[in-house]
TORKOL-4160 file (C-alpha; in steps of 0.2 Angstrom, whole numbers, padded with zeros to 4 digits, m for minus):
192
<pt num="1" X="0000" Y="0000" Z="0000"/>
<pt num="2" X="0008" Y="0017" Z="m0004"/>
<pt num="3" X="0005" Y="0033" Z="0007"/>
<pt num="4" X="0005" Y="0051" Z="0003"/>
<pt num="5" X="0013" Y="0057" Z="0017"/>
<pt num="6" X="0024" Y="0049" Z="0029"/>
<pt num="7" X="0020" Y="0051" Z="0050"/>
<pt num="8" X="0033" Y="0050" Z="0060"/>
<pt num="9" X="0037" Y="0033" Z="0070"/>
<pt num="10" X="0032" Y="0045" Z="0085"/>
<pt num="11" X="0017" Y="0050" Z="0080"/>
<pt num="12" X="0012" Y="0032" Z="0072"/>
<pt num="13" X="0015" Y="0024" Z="0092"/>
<pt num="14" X="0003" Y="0037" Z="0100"/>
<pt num="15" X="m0010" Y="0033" Z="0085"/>
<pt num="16" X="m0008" Y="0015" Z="0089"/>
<pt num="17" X="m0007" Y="0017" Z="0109"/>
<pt num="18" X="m0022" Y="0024" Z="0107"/>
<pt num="19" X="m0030" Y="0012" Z="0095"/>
<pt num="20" X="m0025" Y="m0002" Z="0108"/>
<pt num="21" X="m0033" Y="0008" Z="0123"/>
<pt num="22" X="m0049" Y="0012" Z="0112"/>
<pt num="23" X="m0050" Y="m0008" Z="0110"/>
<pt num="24" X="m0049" Y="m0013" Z="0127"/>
<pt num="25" X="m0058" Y="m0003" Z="0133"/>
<pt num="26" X="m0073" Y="m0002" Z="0119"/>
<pt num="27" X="m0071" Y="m0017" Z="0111"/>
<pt num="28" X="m0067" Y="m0019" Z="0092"/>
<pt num="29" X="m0084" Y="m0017" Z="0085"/>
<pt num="30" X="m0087" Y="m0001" Z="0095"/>
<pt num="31" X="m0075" Y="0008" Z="0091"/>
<pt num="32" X="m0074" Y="0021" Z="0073"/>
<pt num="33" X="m0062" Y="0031" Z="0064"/>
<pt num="34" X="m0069" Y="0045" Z="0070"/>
<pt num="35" X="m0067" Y="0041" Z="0087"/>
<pt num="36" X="m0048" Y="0037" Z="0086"/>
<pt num="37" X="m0045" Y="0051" Z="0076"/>
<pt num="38" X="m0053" Y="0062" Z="0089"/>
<pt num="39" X="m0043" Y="0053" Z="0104"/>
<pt num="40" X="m0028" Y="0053" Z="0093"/>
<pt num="41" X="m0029" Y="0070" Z="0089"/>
<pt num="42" X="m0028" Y="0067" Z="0069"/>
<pt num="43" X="m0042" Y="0066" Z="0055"/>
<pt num="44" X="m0049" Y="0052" Z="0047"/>
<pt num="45" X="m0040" Y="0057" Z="0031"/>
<pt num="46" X="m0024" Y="0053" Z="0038"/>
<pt num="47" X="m0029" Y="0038" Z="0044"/>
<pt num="48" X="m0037" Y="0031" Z="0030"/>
<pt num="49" X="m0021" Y="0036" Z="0019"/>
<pt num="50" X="m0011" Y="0027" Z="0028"/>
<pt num="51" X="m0020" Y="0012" Z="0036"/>
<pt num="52" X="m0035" Y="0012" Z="0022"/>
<pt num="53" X="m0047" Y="0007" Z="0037"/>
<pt num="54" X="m0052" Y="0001" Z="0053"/>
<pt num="55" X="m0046" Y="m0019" Z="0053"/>
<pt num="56" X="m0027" Y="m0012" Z="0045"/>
<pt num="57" X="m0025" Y="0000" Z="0058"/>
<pt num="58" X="m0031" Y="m0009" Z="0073"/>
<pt num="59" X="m0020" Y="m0025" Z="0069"/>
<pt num="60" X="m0005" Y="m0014" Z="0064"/>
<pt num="61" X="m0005" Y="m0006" Z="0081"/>
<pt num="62" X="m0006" Y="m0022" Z="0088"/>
<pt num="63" X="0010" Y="m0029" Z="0077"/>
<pt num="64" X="0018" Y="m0013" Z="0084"/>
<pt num="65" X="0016" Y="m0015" Z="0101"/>
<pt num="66" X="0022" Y="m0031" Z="0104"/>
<pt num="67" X="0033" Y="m0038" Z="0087"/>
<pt num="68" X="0033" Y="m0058" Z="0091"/>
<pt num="69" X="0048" Y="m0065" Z="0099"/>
<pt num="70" X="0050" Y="m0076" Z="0085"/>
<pt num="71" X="0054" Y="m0064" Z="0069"/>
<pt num="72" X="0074" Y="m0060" Z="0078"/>
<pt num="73" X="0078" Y="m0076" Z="0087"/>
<pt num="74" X="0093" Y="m0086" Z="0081"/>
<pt num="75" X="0102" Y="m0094" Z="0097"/>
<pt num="76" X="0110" Y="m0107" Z="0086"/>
<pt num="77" X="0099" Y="m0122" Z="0090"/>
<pt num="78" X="0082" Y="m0128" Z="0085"/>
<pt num="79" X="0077" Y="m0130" Z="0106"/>
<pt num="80" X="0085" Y="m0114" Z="0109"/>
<pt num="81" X="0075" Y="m0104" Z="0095"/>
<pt num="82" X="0059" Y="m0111" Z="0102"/>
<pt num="83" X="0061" Y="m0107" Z="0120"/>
<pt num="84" X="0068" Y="m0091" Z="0116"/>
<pt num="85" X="0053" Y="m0086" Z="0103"/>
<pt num="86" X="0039" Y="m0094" Z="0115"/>
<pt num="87" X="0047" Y="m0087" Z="0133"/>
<pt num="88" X="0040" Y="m0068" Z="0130"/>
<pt num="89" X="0024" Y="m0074" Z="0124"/>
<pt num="90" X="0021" Y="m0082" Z="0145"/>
<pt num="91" X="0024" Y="m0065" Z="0153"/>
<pt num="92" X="0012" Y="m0058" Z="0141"/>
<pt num="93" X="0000" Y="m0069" Z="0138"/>
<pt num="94" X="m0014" Y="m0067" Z="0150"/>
<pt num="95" X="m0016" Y="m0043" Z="0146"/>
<pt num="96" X="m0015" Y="m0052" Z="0127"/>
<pt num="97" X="m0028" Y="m0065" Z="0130"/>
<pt num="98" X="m0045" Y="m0054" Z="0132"/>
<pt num="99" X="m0039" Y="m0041" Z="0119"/>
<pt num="100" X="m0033" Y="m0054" Z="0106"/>
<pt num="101" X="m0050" Y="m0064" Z="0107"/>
<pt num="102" X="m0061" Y="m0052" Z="0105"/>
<pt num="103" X="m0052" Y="m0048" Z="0088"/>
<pt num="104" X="m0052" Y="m0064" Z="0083"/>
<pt num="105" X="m0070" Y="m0065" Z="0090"/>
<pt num="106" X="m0073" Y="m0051" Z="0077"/>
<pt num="107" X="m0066" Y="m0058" Z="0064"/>
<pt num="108" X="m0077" Y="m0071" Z="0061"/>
<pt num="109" X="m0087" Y="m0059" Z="0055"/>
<pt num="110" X="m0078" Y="m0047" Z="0046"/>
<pt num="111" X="m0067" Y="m0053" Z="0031"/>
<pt num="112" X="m0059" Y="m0039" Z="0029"/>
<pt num="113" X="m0053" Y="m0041" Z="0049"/>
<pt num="114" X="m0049" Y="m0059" Z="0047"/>
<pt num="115" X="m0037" Y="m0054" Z="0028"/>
<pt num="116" X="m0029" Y="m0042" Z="0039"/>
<pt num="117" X="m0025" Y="m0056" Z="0052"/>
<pt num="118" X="m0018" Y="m0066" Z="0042"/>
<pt num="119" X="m0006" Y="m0055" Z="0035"/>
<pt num="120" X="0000" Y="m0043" Z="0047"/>
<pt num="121" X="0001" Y="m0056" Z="0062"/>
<pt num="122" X="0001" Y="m0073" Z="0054"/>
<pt num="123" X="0009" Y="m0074" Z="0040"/>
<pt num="124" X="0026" Y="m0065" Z="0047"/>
<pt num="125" X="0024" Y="m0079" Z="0062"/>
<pt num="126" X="0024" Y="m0093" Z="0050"/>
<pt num="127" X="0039" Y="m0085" Z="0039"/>
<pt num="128" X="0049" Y="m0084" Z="0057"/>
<pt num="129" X="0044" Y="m0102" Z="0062"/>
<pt num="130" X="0050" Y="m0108" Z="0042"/>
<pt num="131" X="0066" Y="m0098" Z="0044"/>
<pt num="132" X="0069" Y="m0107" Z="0062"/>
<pt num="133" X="0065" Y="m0123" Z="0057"/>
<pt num="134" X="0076" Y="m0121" Z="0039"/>
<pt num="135" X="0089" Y="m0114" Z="0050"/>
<pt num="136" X="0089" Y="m0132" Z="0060"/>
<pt num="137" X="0086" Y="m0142" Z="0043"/>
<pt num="138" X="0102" Y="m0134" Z="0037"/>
<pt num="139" X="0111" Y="m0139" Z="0056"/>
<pt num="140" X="0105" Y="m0155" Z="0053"/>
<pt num="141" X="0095" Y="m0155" Z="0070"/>
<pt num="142" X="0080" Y="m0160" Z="0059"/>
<pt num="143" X="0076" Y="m0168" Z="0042"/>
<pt num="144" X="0070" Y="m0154" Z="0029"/>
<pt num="145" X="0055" Y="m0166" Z="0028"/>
<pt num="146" X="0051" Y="m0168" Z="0044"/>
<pt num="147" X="0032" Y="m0172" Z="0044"/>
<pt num="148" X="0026" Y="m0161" Z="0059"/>
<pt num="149" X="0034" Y="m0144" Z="0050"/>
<pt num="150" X="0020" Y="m0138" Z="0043"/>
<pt num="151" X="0010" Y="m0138" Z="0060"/>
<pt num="152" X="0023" Y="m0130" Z="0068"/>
<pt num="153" X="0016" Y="m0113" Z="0070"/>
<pt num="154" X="m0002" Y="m0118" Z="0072"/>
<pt num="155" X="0005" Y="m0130" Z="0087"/>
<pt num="156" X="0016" Y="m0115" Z="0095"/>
<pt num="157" X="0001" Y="m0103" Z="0097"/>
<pt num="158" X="m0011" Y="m0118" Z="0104"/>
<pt num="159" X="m0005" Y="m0119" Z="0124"/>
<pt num="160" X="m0007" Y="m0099" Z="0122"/>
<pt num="161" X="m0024" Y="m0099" Z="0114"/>
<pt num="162" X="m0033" Y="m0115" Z="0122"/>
<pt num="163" X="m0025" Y="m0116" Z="0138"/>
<pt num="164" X="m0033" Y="m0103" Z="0144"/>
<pt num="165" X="m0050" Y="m0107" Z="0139"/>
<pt num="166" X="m0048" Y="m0126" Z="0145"/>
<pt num="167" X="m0039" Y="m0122" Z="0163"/>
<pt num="168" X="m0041" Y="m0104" Z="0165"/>
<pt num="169" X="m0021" Y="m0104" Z="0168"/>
<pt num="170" X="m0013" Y="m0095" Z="0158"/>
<pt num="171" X="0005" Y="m0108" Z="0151"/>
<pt num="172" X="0021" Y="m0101" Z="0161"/>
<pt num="173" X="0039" Y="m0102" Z="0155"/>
<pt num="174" X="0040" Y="m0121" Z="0163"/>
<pt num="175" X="0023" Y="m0127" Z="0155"/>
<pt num="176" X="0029" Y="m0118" Z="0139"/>
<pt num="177" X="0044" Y="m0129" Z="0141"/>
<pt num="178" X="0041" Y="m0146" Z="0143"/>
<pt num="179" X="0026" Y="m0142" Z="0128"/>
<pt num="180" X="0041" Y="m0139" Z="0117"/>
<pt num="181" X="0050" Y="m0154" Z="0124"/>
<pt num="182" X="0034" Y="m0164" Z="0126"/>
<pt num="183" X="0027" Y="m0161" Z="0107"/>
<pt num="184" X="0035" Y="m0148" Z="0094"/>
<pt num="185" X="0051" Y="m0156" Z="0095"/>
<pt num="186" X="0046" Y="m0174" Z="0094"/>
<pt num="187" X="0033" Y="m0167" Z="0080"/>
<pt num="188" X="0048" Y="m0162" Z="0072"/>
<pt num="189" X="0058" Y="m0179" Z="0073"/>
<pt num="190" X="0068" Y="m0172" Z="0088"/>
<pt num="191" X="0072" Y="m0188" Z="0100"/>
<pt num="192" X="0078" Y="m0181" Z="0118"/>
């Protein structure tokens, strides 16, 4: 998408501060253009040029906020890739939680939401999670063919998603762990 004008990377976090604060605090669906424009002390002509609507900006400002762990990791080991990418997401999980499902809740019913999804948030986690598990092919940790690799970023996000709504506890860094231990690396061909 090309803009017209450029904001500065300033002023784009205070827009997207306060898109994040507008949605937890309003919901998703509640919340317009005009109403983060007016709170963010812009027009909706600027937001529009550069975002070209509600489900852009509000999952941009998400991706801002909180880039996932997974898109710099390279500790030299397929393990230590992992546990590096999935530590962050246990001290964030549960603030993330609420705000993510709601957006997710939305998306269900709004395709334009759900498009923006998958390529602002996970499309970038499945290029990381590719580039980790290539990185460990090339090692020779794992076959290039392993038959669990293309579940892998689907299974990574599953003790942060489902967890919660099975248990009500939200995974730590030792459940996080021994899920890595216990599944993604044997679903990878990993024996320990």
């Amino acid at each position: 998408m090309e803009r017209r004008s450029r904001l500065s990377p300033e002023r784009e976090a205070e827009i997207f501060a306060t898109v994040e604060r507008l949605v937890r605090e309003h919901g998703y669906e509640k919340i317009t253009m005009q109403q983060v424009a007016t709170e963010a002390h812009t027009s909706t002509a600027t937001l529009y040029r550069h975002w070209n609507g509600k489900p852009r900006l509000v999952v941009e400002a998400i991706r801002h906020r909180k880039p996932h762990p997974l898109d710099t990791v390279d500790t030299g080991s397929l393990r230590g890739d992992l546990l590096a990418g999935v530590g962050p997401m246990a001290s964030t999980a549960p603030g993330d939680h609420e705000l993510m499902a709601g957006i997710h809740n939305a998306a269900r019913n709004d395709e334009e939401l759900a498009q923006a999804l998958r390529e602002v948030l996970a499309a970038p986690l499945e290029q990381a999670v590719q580039a980790i598990i290539d990185r460990a092919a090339a090692r020779g940790e794992i076959d290039s063919d392993a038959p669990g690799r293309r579940f892998i970023h689907e299974l990574l996000l599953a003790p942060i998603a489902v967890r919660p709504m099975i248990t009500g506890v939200h995974p730590d860094e030792a459940y996080l762990t021994a899920y890595i231990d216990a599944v993604i690396l044997p679903s990878l061909g990993v024996r320990r």
